[in-house]
N, C-alpha and C positions, 0 to 999 in steps of 0.2 A: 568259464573259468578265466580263461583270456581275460575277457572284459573285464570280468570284475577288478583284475589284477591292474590293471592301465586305467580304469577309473578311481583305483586308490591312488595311483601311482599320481597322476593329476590332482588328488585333491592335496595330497602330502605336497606336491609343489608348490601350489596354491598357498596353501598353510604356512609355509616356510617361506614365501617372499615375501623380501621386507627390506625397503629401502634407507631404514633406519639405523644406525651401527658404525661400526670401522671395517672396511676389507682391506686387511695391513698391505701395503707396498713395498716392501721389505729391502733396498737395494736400489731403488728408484729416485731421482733428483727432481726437490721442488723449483719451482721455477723463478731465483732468485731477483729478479729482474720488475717483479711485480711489489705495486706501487701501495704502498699506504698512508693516510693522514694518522700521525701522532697526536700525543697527548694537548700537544702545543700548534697546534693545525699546520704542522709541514708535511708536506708530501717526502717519502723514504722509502726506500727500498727495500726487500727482504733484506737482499746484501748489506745493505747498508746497516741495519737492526743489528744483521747477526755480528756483524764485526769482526768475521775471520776467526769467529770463534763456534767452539761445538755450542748449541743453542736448544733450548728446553722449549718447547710450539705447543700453543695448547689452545684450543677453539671452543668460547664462550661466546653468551651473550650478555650483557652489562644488566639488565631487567630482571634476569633469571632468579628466581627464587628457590629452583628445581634445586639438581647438584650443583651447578656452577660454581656457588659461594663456598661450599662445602669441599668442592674440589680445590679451589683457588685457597681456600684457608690454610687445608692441610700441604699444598706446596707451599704456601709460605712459613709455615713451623719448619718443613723437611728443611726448604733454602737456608732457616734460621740454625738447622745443628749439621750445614751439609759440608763435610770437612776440605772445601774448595774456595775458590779466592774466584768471586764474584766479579764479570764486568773484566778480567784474566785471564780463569780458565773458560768460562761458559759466560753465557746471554738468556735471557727467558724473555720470550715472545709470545704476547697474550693476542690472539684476532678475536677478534668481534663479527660475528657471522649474521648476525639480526638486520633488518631493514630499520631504517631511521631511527637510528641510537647514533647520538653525539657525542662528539669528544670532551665534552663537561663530565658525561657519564664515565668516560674510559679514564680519563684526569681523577675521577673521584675514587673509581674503582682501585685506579694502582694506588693510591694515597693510602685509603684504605687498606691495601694487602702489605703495601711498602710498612707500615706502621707495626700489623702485626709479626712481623717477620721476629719481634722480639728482642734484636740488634740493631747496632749501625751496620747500614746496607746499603752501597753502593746504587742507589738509586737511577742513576744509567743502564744499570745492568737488566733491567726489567723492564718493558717497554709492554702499552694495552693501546693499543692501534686501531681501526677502523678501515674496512674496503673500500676500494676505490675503481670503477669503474668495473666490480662483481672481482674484484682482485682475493676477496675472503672467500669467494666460489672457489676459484683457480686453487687457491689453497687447497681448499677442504676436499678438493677432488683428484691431486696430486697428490693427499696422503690417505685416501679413501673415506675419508668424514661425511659419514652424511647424516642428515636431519630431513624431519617433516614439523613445515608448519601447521599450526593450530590455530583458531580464532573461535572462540568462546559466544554464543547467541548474543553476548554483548558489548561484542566486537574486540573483545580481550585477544592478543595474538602472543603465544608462546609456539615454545620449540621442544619437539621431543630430538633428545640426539642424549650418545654414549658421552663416558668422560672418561679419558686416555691423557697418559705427556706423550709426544711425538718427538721424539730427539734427533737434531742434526748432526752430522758432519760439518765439518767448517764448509766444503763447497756444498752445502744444502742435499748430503744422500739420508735415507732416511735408515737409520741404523738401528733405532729399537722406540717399543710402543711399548710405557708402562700401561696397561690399562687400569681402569678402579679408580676411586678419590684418594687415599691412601697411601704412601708408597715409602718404604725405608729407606733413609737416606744410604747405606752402603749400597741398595738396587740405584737411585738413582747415577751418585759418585760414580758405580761401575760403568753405568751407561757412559757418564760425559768421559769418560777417561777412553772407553772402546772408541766413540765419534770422535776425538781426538784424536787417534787413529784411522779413523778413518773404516772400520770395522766392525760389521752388521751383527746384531745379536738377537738370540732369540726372542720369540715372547714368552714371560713368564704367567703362564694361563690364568685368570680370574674370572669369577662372573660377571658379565657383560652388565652395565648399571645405565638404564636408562632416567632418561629427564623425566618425570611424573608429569603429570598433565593436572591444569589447574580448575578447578570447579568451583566456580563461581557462584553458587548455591551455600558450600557450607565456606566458599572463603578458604581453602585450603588447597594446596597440590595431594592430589591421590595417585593411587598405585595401577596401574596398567594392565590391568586384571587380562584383559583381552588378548596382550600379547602373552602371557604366562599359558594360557588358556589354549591358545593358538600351538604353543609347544608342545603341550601334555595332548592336545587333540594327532598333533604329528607325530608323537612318541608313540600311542595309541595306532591310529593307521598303521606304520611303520611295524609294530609289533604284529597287527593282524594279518598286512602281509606276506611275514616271515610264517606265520602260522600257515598259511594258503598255498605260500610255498610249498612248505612241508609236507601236508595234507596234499598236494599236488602230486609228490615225489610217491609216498605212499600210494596214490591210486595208481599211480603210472605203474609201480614195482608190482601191486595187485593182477593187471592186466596182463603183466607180461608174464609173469605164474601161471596164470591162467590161460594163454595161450599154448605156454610150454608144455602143460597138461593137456589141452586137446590135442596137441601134436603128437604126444605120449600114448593116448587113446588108441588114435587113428594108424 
């Protein structure tokens, strides 16, 4: 029984890691000080991005076809009906987390989102960056972002990773994760007015949305069967060993009846 119970117990482990996702930091300070090339090939600083203001951080990759675009659209609708004074109250800082993506790509990307915003838009106020010397690591691992690369039989490389805004405090504390592509502009407004303050707030829970992986056969990004697969397989274990539990407690409480009866005998 033992055994069995510590070999489920390992394989649920198993099952459940996964290096892929957000592990929120809730309260913790990025490392302002780290360096990036802009749109216009200078080197800047987070601090410097942010501008002493609460700042919207959100980690893409420029190639992405997965969510990125989808994510980045709909924060540009939200910014466009977001009832705050842009580049004033807040900043939006896009990093670029992919290996050899250039700042043509990041320049076309923000033109691109800057345009659909639907208004006149303080164009300073949004900045799409690129790492420098693994500076979009340092990131991503100061707000818990992590990703796994891909590389397709025909040397295609994409990125499976979640899609979250990460919102600062003016001194870079990390005070709230929208997760999702998504998000209403009163949820966001709320956030940048708490990081103006200076004060952490919860996460409002959704479903975790990974980057689709791209198959180079039918030419499309498909659904990640494998990790859904991998959860239901862990929900599964997890339920049988509450049954075993159980069924455990039951023999136990058996034997011990049945002792109390021999001694009854005797």
């Amino acid at each position: 029984m033992k055994k069995m119970i510590l070999t489920l117990l390992s394989l649920g482990v198993l099952l459940s890691a996964s290096d892929i996702g957000i592990k929120e930091k809730l309260g913790d300070t990025v490392p302002l000080d780290a360096v990036f090339i802009n749109e216009e090939l200078k080197r800047v600083t987070l601090k410097e991005l942010m501008d002493g203001k609460p700042t919207i951080l959100t980690l893409n990759y420029y190639r992405c076809a997965g969510i990125c675009t989808p994510q980045l659209n709909a924060l540009a609708k939200t910014l466009g009906k977001l009832d705050l004074a842009e580049n004033t109250d807040y900043k939006v800082v896009t990093i670029g987390f992919a290996e050899n993506e250039t700042p043509e790509l990041a320049r076309a990307k923000r033109k691109n989102q800057l345009e659909s915003i639907g208004r006149a838009y303080v164009a300073d106020a949004w900045h799409f960056v690129l790492g420098e010397n693994n500076s979009s690591g340092v990131i991503a691992d100061a707000v818990g972002f992590s990703f796994e690369k891909t590389i397709s039989p025909e040397g295609k490389v994409d990125y499976i990773h979640a899609a979250s805004l990460i919102v600062l405090s003016p001194d870079g504390k990390i005070v709230r994760y929208l997760p999702g592509v998504n998000q209403a502009p009163i949820d966001l407004k709320m956030a940048l007015t708490e990081a103006a303050e200076g004060r952490v707030g919860p996460t409002i829970p959704k479903a975790m949305l990974l980057c689709f992986a791209y198959d180079p056969q039918a030419k499309k990004y498909v659904f990640m069967w494998e990790k859904v697969a991998g959860v239901v397989m862990l929900a599964m274990v997890f339920g049988f060993f509450l049954y075993l539990v159980k069924l455990g407690r039951k023999e136990d409480d058996r034997e011990i009846v049945g002792s109390d009866n021999q001694k009854k005998e005797s």
